[in-house]
DSSP file (Angstrom, degrees, kcal/mol; ACC not computed):
  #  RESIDUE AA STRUCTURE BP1 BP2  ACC     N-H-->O    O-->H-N    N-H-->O    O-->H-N    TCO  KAPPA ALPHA  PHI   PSI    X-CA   Y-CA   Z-CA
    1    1 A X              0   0    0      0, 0.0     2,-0.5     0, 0.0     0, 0.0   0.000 360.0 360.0 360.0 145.0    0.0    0.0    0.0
    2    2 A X        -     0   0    0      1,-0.0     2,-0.3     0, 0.0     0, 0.0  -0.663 360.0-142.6 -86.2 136.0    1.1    3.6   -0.7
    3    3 A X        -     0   0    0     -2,-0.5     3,-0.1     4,-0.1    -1,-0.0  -0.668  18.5-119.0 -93.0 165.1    1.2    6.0    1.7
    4    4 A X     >  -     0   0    0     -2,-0.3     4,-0.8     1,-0.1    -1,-0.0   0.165  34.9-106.5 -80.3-163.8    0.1    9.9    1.0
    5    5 A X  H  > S+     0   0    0      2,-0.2     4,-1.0    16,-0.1     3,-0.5   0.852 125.1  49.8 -90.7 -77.2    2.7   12.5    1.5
    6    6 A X  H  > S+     0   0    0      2,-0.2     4,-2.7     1,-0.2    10,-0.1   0.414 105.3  51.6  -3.4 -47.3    0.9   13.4    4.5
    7    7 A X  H >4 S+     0   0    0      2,-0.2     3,-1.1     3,-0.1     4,-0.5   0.994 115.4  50.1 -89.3 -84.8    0.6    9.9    5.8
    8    8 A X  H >X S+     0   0    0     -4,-0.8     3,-2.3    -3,-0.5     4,-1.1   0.745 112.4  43.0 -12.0 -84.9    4.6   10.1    5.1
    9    9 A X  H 3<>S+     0   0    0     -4,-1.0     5,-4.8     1,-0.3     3,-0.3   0.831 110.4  51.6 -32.0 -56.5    5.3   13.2    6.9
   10   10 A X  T X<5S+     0   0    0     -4,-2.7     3,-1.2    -3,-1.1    -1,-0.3   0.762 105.7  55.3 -73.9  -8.4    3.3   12.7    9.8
   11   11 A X  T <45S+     0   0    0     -3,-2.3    -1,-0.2    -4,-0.5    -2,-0.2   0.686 114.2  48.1 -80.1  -3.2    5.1    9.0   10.5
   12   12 A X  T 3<5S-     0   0    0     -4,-1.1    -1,-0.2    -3,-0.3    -2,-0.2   0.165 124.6-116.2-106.8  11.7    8.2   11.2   10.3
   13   13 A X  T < 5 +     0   0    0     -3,-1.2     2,-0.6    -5,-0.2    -3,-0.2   0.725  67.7 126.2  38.8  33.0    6.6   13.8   12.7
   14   14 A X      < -     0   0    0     -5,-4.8     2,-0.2     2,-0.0    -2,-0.2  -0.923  48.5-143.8-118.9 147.6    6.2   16.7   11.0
   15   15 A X        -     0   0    0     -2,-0.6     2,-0.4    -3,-0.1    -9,-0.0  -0.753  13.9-160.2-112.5 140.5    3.1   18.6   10.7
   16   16 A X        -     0   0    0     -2,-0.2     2,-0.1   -10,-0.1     5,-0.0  -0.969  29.4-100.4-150.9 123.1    2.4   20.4    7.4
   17   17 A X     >  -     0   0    0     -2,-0.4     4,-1.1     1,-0.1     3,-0.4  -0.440  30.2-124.1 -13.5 111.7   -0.2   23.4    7.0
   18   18 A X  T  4 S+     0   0    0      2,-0.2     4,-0.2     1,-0.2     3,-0.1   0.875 112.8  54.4   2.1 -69.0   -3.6   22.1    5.5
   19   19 A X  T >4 S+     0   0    0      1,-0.2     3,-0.8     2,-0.1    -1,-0.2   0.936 109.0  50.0 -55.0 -36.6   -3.3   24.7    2.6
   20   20 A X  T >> S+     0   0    0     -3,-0.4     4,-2.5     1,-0.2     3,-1.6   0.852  82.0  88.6 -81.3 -19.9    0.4   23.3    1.6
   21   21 A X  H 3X S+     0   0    0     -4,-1.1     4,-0.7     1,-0.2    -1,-0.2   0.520  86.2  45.8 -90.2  41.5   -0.2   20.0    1.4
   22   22 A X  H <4 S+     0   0    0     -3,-0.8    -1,-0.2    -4,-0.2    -2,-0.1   0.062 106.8  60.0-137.8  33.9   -1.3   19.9   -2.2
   23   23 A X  H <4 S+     0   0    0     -3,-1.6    -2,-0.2     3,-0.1     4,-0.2   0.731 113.0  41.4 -94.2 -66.0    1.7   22.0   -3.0
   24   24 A X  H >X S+     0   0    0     -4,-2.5     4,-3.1     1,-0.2     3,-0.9   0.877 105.9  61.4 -59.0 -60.5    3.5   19.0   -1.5
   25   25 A X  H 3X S+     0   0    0     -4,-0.7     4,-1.6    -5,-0.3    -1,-0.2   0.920 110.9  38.3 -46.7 -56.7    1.3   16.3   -3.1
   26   26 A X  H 34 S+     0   0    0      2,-0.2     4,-0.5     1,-0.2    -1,-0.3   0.651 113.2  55.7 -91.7   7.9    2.3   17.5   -7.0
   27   27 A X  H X> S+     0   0    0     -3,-0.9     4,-2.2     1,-0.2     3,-0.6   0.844 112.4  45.9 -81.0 -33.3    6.1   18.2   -6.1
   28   28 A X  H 3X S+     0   0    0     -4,-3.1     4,-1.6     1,-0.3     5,-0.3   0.837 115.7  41.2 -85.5  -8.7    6.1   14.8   -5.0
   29   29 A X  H 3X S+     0   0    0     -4,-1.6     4,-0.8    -5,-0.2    -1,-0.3   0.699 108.7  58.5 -73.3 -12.4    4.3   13.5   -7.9
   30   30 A X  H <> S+     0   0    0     -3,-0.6     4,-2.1    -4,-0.5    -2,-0.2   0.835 116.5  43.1 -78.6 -40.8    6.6   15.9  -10.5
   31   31 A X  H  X S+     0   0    0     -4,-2.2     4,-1.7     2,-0.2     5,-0.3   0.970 107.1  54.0 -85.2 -46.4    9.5   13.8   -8.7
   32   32 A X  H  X S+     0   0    0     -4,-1.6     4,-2.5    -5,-0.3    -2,-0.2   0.985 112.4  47.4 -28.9 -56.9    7.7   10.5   -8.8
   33   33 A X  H  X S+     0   0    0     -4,-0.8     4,-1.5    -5,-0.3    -1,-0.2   0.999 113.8  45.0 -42.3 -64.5    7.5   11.3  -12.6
   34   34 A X  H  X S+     0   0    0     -4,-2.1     4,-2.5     1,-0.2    -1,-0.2   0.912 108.9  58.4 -50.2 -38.6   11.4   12.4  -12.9
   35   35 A X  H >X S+     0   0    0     -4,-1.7     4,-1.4     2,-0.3     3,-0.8   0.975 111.9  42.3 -99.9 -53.9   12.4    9.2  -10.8
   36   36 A X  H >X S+     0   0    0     -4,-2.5     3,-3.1    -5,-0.3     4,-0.7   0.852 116.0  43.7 -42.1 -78.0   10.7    7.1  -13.6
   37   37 A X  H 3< S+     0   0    0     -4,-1.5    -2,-0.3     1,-0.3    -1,-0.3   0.662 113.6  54.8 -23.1 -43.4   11.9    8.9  -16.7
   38   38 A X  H X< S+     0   0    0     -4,-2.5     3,-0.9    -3,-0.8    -1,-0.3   0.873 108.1  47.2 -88.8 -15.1   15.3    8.9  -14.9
   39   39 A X  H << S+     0   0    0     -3,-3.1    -2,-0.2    -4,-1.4    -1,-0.2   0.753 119.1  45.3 -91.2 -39.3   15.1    4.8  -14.5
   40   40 A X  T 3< S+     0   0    0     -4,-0.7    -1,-0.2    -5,-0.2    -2,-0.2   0.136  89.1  98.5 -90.2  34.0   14.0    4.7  -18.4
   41   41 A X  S <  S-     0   0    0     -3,-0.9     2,-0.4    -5,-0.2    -3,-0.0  -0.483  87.1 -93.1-108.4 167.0   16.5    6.9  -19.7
   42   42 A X    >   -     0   0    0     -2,-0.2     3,-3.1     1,-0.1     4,-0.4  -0.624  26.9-121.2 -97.6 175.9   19.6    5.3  -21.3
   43   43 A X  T 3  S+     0   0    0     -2,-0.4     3,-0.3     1,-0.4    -1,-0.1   0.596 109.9  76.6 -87.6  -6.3   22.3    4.8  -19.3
   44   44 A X  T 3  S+     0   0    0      1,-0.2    -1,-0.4     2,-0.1     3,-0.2   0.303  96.7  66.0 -31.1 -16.2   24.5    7.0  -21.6
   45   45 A X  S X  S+     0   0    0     -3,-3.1     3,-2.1     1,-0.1    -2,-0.2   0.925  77.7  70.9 -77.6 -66.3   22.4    9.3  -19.6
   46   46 A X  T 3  S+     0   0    0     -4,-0.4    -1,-0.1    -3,-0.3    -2,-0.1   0.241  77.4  81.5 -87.9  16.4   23.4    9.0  -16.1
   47   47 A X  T 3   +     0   0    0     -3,-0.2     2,-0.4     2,-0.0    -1,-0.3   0.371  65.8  98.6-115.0  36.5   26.4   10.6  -16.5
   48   48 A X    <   +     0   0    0     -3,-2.1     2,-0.4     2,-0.0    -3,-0.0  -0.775  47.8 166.1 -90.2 120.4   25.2   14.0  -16.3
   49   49 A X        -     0   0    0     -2,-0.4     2,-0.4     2,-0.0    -2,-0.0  -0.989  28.0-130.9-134.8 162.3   25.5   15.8  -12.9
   50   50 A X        -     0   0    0     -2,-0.4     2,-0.5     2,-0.0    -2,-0.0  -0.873  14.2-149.4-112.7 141.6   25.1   19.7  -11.2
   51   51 A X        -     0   0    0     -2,-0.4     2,-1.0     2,-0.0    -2,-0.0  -0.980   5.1-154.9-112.8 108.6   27.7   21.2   -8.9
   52   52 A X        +     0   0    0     -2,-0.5     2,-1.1     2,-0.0    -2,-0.0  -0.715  18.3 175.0 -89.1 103.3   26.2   23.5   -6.6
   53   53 A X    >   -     0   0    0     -2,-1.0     3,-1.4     3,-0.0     5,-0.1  -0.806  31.8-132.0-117.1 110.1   29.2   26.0   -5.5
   54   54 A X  T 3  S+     0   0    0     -2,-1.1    -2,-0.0     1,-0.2     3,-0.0  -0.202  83.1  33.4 -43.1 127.6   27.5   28.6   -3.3
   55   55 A X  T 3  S-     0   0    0     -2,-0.1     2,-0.2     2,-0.0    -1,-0.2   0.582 122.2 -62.3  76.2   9.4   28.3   32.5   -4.2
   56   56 A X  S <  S-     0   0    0     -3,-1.4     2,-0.6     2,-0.1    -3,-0.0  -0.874  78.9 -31.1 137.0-178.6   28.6   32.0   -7.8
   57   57 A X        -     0   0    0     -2,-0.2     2,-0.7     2,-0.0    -3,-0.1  -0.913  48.9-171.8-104.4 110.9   30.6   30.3  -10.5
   58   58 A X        -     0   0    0     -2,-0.6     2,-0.7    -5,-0.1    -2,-0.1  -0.861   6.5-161.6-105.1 130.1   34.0   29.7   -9.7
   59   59 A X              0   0    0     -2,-0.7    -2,-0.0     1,-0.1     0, 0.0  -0.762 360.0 360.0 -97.5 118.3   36.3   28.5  -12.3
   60   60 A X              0   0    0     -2,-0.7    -1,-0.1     0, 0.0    -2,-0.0   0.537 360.0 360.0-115.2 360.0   40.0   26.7  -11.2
């Protein structure tokens, strides 16, 4: 059985606004989505990554 995001959240203790959680519900389906696409993608694929460097692009 699936659990909701909600159902998720609260086994995790956190308490989520009424109004956000269907904010919450389609980012986590938008990732649900990605996580497929990234599982059918070819594997020529999955050597693509982002480098987060904080304050900008620094080049060395």
């Amino acid at each position: 059985m699936k659990l909701s995001v909600r159902e998720r959240l609260e086994d995790q203790g956190i308490s989520v606004k009424e109004d956000h959680i269907s904010v919450l519900e389609k980012r986590w389906q938008a990732i649900e989505q990605m996580k497929v696409q990234t599982k059918d993608a070819s594997l020529a694929d999955y050597d693509i990554s982002l480098r987060n460097i904080p304050g900008g692009d620094h080049i060395e």
